[in-house]
C-alpha positions in Angstrom: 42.6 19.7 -24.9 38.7 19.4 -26.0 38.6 16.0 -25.3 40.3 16.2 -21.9 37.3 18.7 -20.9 34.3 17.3 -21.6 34.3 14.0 -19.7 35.0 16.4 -16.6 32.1 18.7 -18.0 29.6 15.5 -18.3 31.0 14.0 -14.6 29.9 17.5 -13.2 27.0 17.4 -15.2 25.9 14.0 -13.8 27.1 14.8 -10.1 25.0 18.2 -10.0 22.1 16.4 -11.4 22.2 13.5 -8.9 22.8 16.3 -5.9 19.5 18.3 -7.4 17.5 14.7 -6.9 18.6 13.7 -3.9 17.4 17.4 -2.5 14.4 17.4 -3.8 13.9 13.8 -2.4 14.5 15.5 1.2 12.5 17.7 1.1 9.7 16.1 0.0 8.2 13.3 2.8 8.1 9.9 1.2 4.6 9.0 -0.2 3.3 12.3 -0.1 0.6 12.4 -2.4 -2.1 14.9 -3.4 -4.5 16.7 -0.8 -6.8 13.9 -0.8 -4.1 11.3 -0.7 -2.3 9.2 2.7 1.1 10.6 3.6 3.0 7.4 5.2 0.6 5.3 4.3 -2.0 6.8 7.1 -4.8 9.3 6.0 -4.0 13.0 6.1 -4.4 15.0 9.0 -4.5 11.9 11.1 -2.1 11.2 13.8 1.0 9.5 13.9 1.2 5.8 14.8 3.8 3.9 15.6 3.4 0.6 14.6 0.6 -1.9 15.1 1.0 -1.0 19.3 -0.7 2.9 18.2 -3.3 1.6 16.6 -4.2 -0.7 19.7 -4.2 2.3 22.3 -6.3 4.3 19.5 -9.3 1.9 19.4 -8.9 1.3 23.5 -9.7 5.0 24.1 -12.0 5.3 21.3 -13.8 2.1 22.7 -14.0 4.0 26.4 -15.0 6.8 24.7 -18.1 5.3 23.6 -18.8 3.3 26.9 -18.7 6.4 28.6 -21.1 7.9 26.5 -23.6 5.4 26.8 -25.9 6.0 30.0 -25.6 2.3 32.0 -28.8 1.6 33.7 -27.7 -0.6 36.9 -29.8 -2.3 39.2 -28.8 -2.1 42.7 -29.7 -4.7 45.4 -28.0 -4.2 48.8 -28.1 -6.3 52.0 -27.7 -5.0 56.2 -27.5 -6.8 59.1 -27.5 -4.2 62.3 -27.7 -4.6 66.0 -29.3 -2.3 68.0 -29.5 -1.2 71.2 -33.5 -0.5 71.4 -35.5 -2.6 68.7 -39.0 -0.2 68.8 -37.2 2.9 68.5 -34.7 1.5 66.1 -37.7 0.7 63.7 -39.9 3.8 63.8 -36.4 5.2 63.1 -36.0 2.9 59.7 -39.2 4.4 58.5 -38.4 7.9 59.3 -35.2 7.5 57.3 -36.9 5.5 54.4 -40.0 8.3 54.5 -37.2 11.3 54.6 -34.9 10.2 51.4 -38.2 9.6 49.6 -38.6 6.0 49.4 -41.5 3.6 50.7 -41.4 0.3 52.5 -41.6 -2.7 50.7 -42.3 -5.1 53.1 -41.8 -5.6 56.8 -41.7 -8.7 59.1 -41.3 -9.2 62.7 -40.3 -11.9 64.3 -41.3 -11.8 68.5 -40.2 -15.3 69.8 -38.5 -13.8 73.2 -35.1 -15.8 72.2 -34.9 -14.0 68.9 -36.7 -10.9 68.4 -35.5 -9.2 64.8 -37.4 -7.0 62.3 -36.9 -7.8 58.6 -37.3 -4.7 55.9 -37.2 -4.6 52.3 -37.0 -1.1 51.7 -37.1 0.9 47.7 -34.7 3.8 47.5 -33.8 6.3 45.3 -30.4 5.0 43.8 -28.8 8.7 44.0 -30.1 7.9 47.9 -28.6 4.6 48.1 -25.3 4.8 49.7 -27.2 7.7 52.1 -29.3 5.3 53.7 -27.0 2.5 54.1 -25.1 5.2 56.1 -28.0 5.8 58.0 -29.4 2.5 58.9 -25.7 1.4 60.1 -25.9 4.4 62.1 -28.4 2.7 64.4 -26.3 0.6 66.1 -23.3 -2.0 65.0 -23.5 -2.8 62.1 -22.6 -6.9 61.9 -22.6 -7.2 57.8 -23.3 -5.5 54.5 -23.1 -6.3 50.7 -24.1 -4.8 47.5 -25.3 -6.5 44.2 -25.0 -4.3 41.1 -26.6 -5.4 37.8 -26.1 -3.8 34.3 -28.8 -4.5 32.4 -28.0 -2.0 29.6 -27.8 -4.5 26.9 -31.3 -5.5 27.8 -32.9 -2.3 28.3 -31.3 -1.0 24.4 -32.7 -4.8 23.1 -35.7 -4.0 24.8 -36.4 0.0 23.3 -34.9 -1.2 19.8 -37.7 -3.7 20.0 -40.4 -1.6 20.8 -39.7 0.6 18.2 -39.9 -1.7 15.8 -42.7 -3.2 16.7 -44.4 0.4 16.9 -43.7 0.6 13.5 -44.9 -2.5 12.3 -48.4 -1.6 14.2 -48.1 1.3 12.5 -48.0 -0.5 9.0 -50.9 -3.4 10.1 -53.4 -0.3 10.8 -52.8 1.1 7.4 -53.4 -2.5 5.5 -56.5 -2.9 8.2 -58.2 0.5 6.9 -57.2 -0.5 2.9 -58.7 -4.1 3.7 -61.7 -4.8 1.3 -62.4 -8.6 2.2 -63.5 -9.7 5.0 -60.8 -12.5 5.6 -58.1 -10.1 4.7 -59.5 -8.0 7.8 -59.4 -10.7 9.8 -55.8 -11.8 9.1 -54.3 -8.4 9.4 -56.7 -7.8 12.8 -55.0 -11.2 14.3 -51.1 -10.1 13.4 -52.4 -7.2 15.2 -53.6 -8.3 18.0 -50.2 -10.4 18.4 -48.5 -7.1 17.6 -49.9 -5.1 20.2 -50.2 -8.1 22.9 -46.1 -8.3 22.1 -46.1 -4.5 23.0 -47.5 -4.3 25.9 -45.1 -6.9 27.6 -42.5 -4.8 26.1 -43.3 -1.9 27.7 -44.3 -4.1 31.0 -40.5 -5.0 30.8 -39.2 -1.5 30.0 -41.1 -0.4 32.9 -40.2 -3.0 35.5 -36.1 -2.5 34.4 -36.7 1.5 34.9 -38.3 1.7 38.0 -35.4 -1.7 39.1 -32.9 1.1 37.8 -34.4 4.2 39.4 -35.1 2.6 43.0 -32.6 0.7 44.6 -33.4 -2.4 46.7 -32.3 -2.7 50.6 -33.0 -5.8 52.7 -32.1 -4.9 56.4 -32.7 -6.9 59.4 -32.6 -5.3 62.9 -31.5 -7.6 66.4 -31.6 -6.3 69.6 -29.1 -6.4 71.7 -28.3 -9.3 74.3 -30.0 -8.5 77.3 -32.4 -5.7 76.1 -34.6 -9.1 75.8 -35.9 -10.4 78.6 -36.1 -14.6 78.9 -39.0 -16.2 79.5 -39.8 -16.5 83.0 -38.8 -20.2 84.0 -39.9 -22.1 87.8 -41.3 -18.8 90.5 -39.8 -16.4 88.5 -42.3 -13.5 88.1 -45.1 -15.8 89.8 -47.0 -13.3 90.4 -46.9 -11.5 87.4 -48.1 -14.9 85.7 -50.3 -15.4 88.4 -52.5 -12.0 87.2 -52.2 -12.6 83.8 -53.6 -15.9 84.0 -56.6 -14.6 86.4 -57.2 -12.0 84.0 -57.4 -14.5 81.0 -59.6 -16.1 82.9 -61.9 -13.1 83.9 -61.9 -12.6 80.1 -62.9 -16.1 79.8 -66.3 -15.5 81.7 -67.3 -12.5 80.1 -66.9 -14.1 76.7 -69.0 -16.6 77.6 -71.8 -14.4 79.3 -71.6 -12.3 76.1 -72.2 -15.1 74.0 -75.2 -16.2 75.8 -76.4 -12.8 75.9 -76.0 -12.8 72.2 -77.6 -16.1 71.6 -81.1 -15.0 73.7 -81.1 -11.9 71.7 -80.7 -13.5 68.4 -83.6 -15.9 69.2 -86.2 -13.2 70.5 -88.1 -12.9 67.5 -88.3 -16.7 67.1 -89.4 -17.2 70.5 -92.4 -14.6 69.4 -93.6 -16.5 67.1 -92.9 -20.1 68.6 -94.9 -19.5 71.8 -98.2 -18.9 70.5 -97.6 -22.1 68.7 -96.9 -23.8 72.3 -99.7 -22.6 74.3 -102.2 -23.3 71.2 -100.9 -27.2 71.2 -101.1 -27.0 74.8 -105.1 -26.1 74.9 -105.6 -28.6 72.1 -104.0 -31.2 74.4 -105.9 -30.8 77.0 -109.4 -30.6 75.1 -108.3 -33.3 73.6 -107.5 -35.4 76.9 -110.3 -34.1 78.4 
């Protein structure tokens, strides 16, 4: 009877044992290890991923992230082509605009060949004012074209700072070996890397400058036309006769005073010379005579 019982004792022995493990195994996450430890083989406390699809989406966000962060400096250059009905009151109105957003007038051209009368502007804005006066100037009549130019130059402008720094400290190291210097041709070697230093951080900063002001004020080429028939042709055969009739008589009044002034100017100029030269004449003259005599 004893030996019939304990193979069934050791069975349930072995059976409860086996159900204990497999318990404990199910409640306890696979690869859990201490506090400091990975769970899954990811660090604790991070969060799940999926496969190696999780980890790309991760680094694309965390990669936006960043970009986001960084403050892009973008150098704006914008083009307008606008018709208009009046072209005078059209381009005291540019410079009311320009004057009003707090830019300035780069350049200005105009062109006044009767067949194709246009005014050319290269105007700096504010880059916050940008899109404002593009609004604006299209405003003034039809506009006929636009386009905009952006350039990031935020790798350059980082280069550029990273650069400076440097070479600030490097200037800063070169003046410390200057003032220890005890030979004379040690001061002058330290004195020319110096001088290459500073020359180096001047155009630098030139740079930095130029790409912040590039950044800060936007660039705006506009051209202004008139419109067809606000223009009038040039007068061809006896059309407006006597129109060119009076200008020409008046160029040719003008002609004649020019020329009377000019003389006038000459006989004044030579006054004092004549003072002197015709003592000289009338003394020759009486020497002359005796002389003939």
């Amino acid at each position: 009877m004893r030996s019939k019982v304990i193979p069934v004792v050791a069975v349930a022995v072995v059976v409860i044992a086996l159900g204990t493990v497999g318990l404990l195994m199910a409640l306890t996450p696979f690869g859990s290890t201490t506090e400091q430890g990975t769970v899954g083989g990811r660090e604790a406390g991070a969060p799940p991923v999926t496969g190696s699809k999780g980890f790309v989406a991760t680094d694309a966000v965390r990669t936006l992230a960043a970009s986001e962060a960084i403050d892009r400096k973008v150098v704006t250059h914008s083009q307008l082509a606008v018709t208009v009905p009046k072209l005078d009151a059209a381009q005291l109105r540019v410079l009311e605009i320009v004057t009003a957003l707090g830019g300035y007038v780069q350049s200005a051209n105009f062109n006044s060949h009767p067949e194709n009368q246009f005014w050319d502007f290269i105007v700096r804005i504010p880059s916050d004012q940008a899109a404002e006066a593009m609004q604006s100037f299209s405003a003034l009549g039809t506009l006929d074209s636009s386009s905009t130019n952006r350039q990031d130059v935020t790798e350059e402008f980082m280069d550029l700072e990273a650069r400076l720094s440097v070479m600030r400290q490097e200037e800063t190291r070169l003046l410390e070996l200057l003032r220890r210097a005890n030979t004379i041709d040690d001061f002058l070697k330290v004195e020319s890397h110096l001088t290459r230093v500073r020359t180096e951080i001047e155009q630098t900063t030139g740079r930095l400058k130029f790409l912040t002001h590039s950044v800060d004020m936007a660039t705006l080429s506009l051209r202004l036309t008139p419109e067809r028939g606000t223009v009038l042709p040039k007068p061809v055969g006896f059309a407006g006769l006597g129109a060119r009739l009076s200008a020409a008589y008046r160029q040719g009044l003008n002609t004649v005073v020019e020329i009377v002034s000019g003389v006038l100017v000459f006989v004044t100029t030579m006054l004092p010379l004549l003072v002197l030269i015709v003592p000289v004449l009338l003394l020759a003259l009486m020497v002359y005579r005796r002389y003939k005599k």
